[in-house]
C-alpha positions in Angstrom: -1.3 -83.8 -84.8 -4.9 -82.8 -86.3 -6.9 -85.2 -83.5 -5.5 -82.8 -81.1 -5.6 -79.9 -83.0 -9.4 -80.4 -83.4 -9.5 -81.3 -80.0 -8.5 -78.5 -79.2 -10.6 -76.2 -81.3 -13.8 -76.6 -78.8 -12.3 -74.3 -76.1 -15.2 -75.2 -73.6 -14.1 -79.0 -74.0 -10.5 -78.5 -73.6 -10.2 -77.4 -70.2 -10.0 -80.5 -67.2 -13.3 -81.5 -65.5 -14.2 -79.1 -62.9 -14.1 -81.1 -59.7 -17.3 -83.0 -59.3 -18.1 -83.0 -62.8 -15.3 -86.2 -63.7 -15.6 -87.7 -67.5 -17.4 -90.2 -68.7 -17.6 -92.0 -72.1 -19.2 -90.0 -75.1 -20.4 -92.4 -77.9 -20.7 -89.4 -80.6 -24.4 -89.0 -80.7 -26.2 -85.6 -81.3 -27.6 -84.7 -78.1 -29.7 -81.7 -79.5 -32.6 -81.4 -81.0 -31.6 -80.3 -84.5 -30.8 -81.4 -87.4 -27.3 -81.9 -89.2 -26.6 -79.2 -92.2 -24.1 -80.8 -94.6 -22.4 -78.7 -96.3 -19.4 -81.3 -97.5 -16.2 -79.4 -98.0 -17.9 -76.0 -98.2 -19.1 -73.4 -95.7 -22.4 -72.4 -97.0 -24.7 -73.1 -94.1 -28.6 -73.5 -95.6 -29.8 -72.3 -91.5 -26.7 -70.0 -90.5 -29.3 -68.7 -87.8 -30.3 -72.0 -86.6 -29.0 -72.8 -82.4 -28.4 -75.3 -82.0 -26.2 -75.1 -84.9 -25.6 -79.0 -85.9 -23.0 -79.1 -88.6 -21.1 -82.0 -91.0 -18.0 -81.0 -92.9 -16.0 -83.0 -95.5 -12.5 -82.4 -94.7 -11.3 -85.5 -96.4 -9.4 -83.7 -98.8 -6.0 -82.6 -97.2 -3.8 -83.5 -100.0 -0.2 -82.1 -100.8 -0.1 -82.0 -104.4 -3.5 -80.6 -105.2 -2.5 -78.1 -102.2 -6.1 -79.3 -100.5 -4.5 -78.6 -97.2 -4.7 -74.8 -97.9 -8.1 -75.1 -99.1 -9.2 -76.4 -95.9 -7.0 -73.9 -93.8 -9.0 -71.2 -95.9 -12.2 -72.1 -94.6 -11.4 -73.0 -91.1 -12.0 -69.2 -90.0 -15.5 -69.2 -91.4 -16.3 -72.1 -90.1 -15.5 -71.1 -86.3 -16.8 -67.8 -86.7 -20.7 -69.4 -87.6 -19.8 -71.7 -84.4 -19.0 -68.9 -82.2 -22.1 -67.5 -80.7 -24.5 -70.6 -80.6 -25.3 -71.3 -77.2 -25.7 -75.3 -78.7 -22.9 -76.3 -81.1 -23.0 -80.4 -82.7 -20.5 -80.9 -85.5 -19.6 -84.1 -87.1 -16.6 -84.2 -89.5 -14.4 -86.6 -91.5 -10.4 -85.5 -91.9 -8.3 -87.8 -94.2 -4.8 -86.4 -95.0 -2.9 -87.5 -98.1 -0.1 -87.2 -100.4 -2.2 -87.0 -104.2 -5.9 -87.0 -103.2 -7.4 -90.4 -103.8 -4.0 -92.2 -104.1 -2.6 -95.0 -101.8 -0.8 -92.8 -99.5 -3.2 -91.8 -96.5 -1.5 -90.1 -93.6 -4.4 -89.7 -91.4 -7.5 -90.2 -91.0 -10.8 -89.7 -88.2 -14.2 -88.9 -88.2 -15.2 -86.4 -85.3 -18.0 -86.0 -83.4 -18.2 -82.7 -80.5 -20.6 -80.8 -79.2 -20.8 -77.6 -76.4 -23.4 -77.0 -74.4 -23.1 -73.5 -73.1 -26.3 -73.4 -70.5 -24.9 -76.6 -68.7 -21.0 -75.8 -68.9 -20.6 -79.6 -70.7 -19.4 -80.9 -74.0 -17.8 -83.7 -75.7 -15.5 -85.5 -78.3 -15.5 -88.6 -79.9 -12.9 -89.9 -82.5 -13.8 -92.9 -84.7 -11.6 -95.2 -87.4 -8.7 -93.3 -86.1 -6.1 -94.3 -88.6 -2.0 -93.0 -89.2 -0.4 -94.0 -92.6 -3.2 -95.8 -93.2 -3.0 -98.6 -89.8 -5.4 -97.8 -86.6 -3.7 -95.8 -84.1 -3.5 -95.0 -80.5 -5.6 -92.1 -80.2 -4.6 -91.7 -76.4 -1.8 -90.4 -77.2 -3.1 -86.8 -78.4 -5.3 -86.0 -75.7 -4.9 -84.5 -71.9 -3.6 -87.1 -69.4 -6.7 -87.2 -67.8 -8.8 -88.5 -70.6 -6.4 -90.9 -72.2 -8.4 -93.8 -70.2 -11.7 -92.7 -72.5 -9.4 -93.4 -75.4 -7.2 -95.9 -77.5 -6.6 -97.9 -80.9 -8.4 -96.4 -83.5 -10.9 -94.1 -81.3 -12.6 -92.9 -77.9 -14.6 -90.4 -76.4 -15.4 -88.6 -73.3 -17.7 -86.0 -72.1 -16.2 -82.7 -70.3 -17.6 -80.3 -67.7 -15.9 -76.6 -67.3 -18.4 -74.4 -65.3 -16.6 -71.2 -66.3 -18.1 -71.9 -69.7 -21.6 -71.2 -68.6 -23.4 -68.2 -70.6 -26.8 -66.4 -68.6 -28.3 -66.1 -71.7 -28.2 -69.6 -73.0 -29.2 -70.4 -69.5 -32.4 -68.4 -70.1 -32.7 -70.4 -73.4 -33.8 -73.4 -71.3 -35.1 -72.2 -67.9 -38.8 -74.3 -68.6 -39.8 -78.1 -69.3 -41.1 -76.6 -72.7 -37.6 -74.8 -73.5 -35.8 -77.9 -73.1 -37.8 -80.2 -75.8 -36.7 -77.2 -78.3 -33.0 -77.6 -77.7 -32.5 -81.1 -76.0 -33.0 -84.5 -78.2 -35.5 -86.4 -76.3 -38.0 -89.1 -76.7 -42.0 -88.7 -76.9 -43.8 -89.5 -73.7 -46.2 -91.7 -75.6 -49.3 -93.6 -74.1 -52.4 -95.1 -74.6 -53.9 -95.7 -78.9 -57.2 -94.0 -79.1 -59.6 -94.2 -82.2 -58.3 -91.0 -83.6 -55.5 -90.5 -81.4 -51.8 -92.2 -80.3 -51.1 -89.9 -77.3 -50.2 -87.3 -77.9 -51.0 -86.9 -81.0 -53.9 -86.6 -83.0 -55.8 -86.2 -86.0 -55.9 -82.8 -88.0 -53.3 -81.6 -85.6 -51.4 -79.3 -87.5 -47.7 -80.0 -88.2 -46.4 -76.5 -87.2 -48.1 -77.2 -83.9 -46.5 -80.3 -83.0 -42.7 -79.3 -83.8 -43.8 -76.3 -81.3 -44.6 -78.5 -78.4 -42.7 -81.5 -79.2 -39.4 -80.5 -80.8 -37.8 -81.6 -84.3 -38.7 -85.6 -84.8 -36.1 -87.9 -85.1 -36.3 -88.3 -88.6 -38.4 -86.4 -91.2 -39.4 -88.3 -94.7 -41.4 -87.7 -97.7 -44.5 -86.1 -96.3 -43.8 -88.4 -92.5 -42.2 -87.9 -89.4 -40.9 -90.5 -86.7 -40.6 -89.9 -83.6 -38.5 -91.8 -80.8 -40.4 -92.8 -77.7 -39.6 -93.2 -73.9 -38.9 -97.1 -73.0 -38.3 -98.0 -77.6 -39.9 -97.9 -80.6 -41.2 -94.7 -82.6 -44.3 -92.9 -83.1 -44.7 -92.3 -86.7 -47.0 -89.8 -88.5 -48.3 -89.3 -91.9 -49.5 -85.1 -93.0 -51.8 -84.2 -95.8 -51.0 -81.0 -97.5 -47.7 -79.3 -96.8 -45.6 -76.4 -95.0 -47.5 -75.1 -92.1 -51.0 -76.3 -92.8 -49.8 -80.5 -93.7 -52.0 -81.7 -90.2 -52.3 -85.6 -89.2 -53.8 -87.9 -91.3 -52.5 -91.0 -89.7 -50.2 -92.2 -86.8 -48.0 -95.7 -86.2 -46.8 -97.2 -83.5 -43.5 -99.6 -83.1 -43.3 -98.5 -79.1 -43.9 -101.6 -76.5 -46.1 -99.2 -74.1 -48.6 -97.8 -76.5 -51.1 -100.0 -76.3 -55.1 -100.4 -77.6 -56.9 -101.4 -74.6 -54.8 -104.3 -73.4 -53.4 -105.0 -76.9 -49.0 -103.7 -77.8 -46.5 -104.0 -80.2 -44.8 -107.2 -79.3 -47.5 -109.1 -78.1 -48.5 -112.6 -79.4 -50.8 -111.7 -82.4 -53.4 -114.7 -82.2 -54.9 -113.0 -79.0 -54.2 -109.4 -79.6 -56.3 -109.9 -83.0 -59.2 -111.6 -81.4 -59.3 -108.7 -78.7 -59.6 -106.3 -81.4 -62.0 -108.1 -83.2 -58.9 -107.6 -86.5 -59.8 -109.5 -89.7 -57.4 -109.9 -92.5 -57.4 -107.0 -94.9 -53.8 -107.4 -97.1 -50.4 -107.9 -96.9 -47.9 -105.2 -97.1 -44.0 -106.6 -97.8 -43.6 -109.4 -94.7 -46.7 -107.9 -92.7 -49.8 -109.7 -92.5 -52.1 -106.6 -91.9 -55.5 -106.6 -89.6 -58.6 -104.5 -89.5 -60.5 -103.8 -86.3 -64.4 -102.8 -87.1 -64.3 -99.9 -89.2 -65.8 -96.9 -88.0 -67.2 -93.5 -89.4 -64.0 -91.3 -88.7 -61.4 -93.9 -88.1 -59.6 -97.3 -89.6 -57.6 -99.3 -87.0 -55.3 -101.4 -88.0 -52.4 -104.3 -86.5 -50.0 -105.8 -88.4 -48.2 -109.3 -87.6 -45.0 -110.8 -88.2 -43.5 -114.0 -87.1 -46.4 -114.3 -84.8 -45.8 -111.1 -83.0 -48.0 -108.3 -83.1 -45.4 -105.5 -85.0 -47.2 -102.0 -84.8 -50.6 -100.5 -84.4 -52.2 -97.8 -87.1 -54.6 -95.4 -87.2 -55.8 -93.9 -90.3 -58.2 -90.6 -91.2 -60.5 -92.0 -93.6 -61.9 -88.4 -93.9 -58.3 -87.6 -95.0 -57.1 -91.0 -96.7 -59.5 -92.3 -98.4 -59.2 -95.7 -101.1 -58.2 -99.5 -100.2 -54.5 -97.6 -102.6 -53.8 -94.7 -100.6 -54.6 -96.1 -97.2 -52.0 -98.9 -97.9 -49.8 -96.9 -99.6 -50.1 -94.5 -96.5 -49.1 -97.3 -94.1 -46.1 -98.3 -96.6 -44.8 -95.1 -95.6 -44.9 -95.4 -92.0 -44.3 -99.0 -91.7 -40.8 -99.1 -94.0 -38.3 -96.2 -95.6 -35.7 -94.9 -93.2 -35.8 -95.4 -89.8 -32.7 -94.6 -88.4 -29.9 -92.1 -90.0 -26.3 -92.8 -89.4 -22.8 -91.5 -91.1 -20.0 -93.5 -92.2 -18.9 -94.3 -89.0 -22.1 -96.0 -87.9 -23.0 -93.5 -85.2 -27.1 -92.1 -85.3 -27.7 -89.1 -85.8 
């Protein structure tokens, strides 16, 4: 059966828990800090180079007739050989088998979610909208006896240890603090809101810089970056210019613990505007948006919904400069995308 065969493939994940390292539940999600290079049905890789090496394939075209199986077969070699070396490996797939491609006569069908981590010895699988002939499925069935508890009708998952799978020199990869927020997902250790600063970032910090000490953001868009934070909520940030030398022009905050003197997201927005001294500036969509007293180098601004204080801006007037470009600025940060997910629902 293709679950197990894909199973399978991740060699480090195959082998039982060494004892002391037991399973647990894996949910799917991409533990590294990367991200995902979809290259649908194909194998050309935009950042062949890139480790951790987070991958999405289309493999949902495993017909008989159109002989799709043997197209995917082709490209399974080159696909494991760009896998092979990386010291971090995420890959999310979807596999639908079929008679005549788009027809009414599905055989299977799963999307996958695995990952190896070669410094720690650990890995994972997760199977979602496991289907045969077209009905969820026991997935339990087509994995080791001791994981069968982590799955069952139409998916499961489950995290595996094998210490034998544990390479020095991705161990050296991340031997420091600073190592670890290149290759491990993980949430900003945000704090205080400052006049020209949401810790830890600042204004005119260039962008370069901050991917250096902080790692890839959770989501990049249109000139913007978001952040997740320790205890909820994101840190969002907003570059002039571009490449290398786009630096901080202004920074949002969703997160519950950043906080303007005694003032947060969530609070009741009657008193956190009269602690700010906030007066009504404009509306943007459903938010009601509030101005402390302006100053030379800095705008700070609240914005209310429902009577709940919502998030807490800073803008660069020396950077964004116009009643337009300072709201268009916050429309940025304050809507688009916030969270990414595939088909199956999972974030990534």
């Amino acid at each position: 059966m293709f679950v197990a065969t894909a199973v399978s493939a991740f060699a480090p994940l195959g082998a039982p828990a060494q004892q002391g390292n037991p399973a647990e539940p894996y949910d799917g999600h991409l533990p590294f800090n990367c991200q995902l290079q979809d290259v649908a049905t194909g194998t050309d890789f935009p950042h062949p180079e890139s480790d951790p090496f987070c991958v999405e394939f289309d493999k949902t075209e495993q017909n008989v007739t159109d002989l799709g199986v043997l197209d995917f077969a082709s490209k399974e070699p080159d696909r494991v050989t760009a896998a092979g070396p990386k010291c971090f490996y995420f890959q999310r797939d979807h596999w639908t088998g079929s008679i005549v491609q788009g027809g009414d006569t599905e055989t299977y069908h799963f999307d996958g979610s695995y990952f190896y981590d070669e410094a720690s010895g650990t890995g994972g699988v997760h199977i979602d909208n496991f289907r045969l002939g077209g009905q969820p499925a026991d997935s339990s069935q087509f994995v080791p006896p001791e994981y069968k508890q982590y799955f069952g009708k139409g998916g499961g998952g489950a995290y595996f240890a094998n210490n034998s799978q544990v390479r020095p020199d991705c161990v050296a990869k991340v031997d420091t603090a600073q190592k670890q927020k290149q290759v491990y997902a993980h949430d900003l250790d945000a704090g205080p809101i400052f006049r020209k600063r949401i810790t830890p970032l600042a204004f005119g910090s260039a962008r370069s810089a901050i991917l250096g000490e902080e790692g890839l953001p959770y989501l990049s868009d249109q000139g913007t970056d978001r952040f997740t934070v320790t205890g909820g909520g994101q840190l969002r940030v907003a570059y002039r210019g571009s490449g290398d030398s786009a630096t901080v022009a202004a920074l949002l905050t969703t997160a519950p613990k950043d906080a303007r003197g005694a003032v947060h997201p969530g609070d009741p927005a009657r008193p956190a505007r009269k602690a700010l001294h906030a007066r009504r500036r404009f509306g943007l969509g459903e938010f009601k948006v509030f101005e402390a007293p302006r100053r030379k180098r800095s705008r700070l601004f609240l914005a209310t919904e429902n009577g709940k204080v919502s998030w807490i801006a800073v803008v660069d007037p020396t950077q964004i400069r116009g009643r337009k470009r300072v709201k268009a600025t916050l429309r940025g940060l304050a809507f688009g995308p916030t969270t990414r997910v595939d088909s199956a629902g999972i974030p990534y």
